[in-house]
DSSP file (Angstrom, degrees, kcal/mol; ACC not computed):
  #  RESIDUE AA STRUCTURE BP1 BP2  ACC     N-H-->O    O-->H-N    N-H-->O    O-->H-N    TCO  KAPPA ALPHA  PHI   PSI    X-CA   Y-CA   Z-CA
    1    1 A X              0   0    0      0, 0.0     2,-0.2     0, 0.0     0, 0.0   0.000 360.0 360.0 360.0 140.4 -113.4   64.9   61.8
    2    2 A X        -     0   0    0      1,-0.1     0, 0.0     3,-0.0     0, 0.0  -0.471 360.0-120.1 -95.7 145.1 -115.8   63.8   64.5
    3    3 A X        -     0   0    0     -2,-0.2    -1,-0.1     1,-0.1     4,-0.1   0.741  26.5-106.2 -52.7-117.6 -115.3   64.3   68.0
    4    4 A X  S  > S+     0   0    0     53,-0.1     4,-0.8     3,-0.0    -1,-0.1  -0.246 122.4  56.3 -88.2 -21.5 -115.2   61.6   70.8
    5    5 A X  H  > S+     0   0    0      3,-0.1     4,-1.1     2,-0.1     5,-0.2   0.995 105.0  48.3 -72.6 -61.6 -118.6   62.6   71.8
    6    6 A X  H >> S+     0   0    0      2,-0.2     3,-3.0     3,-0.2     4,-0.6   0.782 113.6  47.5 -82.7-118.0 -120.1   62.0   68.3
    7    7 A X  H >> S+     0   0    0      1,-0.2     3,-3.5     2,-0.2     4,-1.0  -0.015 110.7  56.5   5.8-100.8 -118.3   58.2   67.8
    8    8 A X  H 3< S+     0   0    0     -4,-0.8    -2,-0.2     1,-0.3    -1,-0.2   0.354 108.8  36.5 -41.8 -30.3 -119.5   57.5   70.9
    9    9 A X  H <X S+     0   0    0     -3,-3.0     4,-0.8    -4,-1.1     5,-0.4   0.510 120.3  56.9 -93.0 -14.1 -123.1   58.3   70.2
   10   10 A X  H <X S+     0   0    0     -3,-3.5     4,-3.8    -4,-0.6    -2,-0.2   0.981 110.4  37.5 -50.1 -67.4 -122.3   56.6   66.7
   11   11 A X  H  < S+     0   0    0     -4,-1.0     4,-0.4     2,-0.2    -1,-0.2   0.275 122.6  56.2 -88.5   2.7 -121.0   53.2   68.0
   12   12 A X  H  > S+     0   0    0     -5,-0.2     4,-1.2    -3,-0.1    -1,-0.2   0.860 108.9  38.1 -96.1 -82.2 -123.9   53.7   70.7
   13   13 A X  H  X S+     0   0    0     -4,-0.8     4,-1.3     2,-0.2     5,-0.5   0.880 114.0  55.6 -55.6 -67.3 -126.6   54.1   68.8
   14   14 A X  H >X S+     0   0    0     -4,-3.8     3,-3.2    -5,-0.4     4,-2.3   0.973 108.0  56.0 -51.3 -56.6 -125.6   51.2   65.7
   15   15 A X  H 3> S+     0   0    0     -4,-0.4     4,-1.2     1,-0.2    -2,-0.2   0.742 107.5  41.0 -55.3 -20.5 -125.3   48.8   68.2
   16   16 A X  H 3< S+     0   0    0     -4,-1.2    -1,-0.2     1,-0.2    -2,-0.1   0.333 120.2  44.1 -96.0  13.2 -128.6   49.2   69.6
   17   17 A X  H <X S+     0   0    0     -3,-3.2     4,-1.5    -4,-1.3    -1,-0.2   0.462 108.5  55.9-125.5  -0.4 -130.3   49.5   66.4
   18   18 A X  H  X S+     0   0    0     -4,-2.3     4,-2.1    -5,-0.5    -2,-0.2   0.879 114.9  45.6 -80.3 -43.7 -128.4   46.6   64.8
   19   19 A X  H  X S+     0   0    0     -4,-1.2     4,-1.2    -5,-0.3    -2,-0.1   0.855 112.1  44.1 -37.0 -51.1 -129.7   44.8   67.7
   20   20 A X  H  > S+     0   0    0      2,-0.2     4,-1.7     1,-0.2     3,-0.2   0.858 108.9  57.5 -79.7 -29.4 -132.7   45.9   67.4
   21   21 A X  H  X S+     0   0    0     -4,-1.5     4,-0.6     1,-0.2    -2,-0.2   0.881 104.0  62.1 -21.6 -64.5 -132.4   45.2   63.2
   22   22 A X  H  < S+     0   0    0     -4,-2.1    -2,-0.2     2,-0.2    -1,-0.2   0.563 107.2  35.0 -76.2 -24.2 -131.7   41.4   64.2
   23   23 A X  H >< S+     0   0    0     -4,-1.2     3,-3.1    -3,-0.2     4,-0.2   0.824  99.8  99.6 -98.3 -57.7 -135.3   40.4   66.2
   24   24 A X  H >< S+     0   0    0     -4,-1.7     3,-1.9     1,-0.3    -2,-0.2  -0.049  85.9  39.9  36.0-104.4 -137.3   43.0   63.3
   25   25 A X  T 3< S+     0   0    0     -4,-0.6    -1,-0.3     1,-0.3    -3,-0.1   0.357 101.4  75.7 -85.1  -2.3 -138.3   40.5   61.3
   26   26 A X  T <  S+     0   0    0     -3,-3.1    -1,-0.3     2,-0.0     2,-0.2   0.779  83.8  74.9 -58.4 -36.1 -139.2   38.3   64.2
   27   27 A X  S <  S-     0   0    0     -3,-1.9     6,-0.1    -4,-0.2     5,-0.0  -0.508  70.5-146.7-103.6 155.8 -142.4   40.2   65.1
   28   28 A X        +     0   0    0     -2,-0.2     2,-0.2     5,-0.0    -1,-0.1   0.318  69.4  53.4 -99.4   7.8 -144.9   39.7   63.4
   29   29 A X     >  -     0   0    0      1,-0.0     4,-2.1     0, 0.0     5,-0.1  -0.914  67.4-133.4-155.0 130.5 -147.1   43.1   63.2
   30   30 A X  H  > S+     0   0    0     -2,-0.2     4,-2.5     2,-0.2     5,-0.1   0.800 107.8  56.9 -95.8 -17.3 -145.6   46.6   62.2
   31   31 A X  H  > S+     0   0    0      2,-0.2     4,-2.3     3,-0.1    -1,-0.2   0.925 104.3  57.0 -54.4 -40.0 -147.0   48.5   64.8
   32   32 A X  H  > S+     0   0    0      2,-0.2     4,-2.7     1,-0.2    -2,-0.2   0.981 113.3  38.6 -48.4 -71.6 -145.1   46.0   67.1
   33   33 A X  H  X S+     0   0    0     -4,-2.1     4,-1.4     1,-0.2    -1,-0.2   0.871 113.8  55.3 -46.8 -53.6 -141.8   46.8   65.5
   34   34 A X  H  X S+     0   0    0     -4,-2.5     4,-2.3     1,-0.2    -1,-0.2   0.831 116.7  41.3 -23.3 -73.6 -142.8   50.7   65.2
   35   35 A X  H  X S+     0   0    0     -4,-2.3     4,-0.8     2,-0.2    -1,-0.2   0.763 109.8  53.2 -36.4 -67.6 -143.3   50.4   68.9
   36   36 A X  H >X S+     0   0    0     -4,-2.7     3,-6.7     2,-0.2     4,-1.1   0.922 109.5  52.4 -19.0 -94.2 -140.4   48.4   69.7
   37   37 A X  H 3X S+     0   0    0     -4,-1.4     4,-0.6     1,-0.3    -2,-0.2   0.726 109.7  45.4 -31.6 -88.2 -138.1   51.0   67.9
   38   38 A X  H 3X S+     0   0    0     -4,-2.3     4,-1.5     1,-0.2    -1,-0.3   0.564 115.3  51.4 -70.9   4.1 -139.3   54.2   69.7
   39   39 A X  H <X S+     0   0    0     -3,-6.7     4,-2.2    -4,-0.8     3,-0.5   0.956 110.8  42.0 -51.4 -82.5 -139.1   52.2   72.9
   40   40 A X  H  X S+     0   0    0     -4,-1.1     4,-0.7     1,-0.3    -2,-0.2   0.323 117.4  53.2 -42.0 -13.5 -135.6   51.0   72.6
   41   41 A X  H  X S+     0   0    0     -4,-0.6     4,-2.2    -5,-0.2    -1,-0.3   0.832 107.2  49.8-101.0 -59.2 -134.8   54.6   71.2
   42   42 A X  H  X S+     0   0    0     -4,-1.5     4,-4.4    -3,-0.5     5,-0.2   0.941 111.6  46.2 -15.0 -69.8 -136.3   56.2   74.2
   43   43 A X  H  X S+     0   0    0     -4,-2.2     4,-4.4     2,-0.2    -1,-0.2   0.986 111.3  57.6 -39.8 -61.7 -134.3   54.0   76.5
   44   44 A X  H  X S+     0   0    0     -4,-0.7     4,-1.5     1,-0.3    -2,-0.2   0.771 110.1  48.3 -28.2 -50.5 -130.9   54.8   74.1
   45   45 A X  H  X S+     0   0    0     -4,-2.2     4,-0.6     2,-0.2     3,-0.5   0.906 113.0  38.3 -77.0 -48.7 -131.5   58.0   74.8
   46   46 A X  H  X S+     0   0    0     -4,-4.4     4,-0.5     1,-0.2    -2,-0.2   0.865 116.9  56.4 -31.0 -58.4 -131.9   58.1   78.6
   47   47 A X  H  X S+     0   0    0     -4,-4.4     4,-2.0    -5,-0.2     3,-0.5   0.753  94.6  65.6 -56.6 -55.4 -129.3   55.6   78.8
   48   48 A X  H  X S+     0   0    0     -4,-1.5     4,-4.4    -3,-0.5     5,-0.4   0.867  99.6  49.1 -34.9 -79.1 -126.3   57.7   76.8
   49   49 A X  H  < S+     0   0    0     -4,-0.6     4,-0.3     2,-0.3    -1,-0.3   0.768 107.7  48.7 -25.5 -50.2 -125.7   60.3   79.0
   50   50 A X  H  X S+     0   0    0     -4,-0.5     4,-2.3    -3,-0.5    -2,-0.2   0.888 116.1  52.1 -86.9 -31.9 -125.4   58.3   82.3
   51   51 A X  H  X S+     0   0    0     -4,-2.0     4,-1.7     2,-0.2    -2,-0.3   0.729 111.4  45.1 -80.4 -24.2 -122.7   55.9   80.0
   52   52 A X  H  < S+     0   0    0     -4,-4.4    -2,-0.2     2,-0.1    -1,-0.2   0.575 113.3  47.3 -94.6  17.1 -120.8   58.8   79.0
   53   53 A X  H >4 S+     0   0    0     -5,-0.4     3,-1.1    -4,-0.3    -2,-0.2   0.778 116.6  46.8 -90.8 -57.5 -120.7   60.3   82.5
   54   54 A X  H 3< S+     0   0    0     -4,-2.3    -3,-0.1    -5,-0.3    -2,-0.1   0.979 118.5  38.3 -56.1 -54.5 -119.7   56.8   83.9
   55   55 A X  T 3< S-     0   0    0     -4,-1.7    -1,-0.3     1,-0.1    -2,-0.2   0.277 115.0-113.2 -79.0  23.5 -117.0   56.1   81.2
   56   56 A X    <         0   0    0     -3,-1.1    -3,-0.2     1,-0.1    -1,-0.1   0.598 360.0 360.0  63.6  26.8 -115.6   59.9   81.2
   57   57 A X              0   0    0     -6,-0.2    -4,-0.2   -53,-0.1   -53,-0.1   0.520 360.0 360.0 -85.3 360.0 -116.6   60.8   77.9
């Protein structure tokens, strides 16, 4: 059974790559997307930490 930490970085992590799924096919170049993706994963990651600090998880 998975923690509350793990969900959280589940339901974290699909939303910002379902997001990130949904423009995909917008851009026009696969380096673009490539790019995109390890941005937006970068960020995810930075990001996680400081949101499970704030909401107390």
């Amino acid at each position: 059974m998975p923690t509350a930490l793990d969900v959280t970085a589940l339901a974290f992590y699909g939303v910002l790559c379902s997001l990130l799924a949904a423009f995909a096919p917008q851009t026009p170049r696969i380096w673009v997307r490539a790019l995109v993706g390890g941005m937006v994963g970068i960020v995810a990651a930075v990001l996680l930490p400081i949101l499970r600090g704030a909401i107390g998880v």
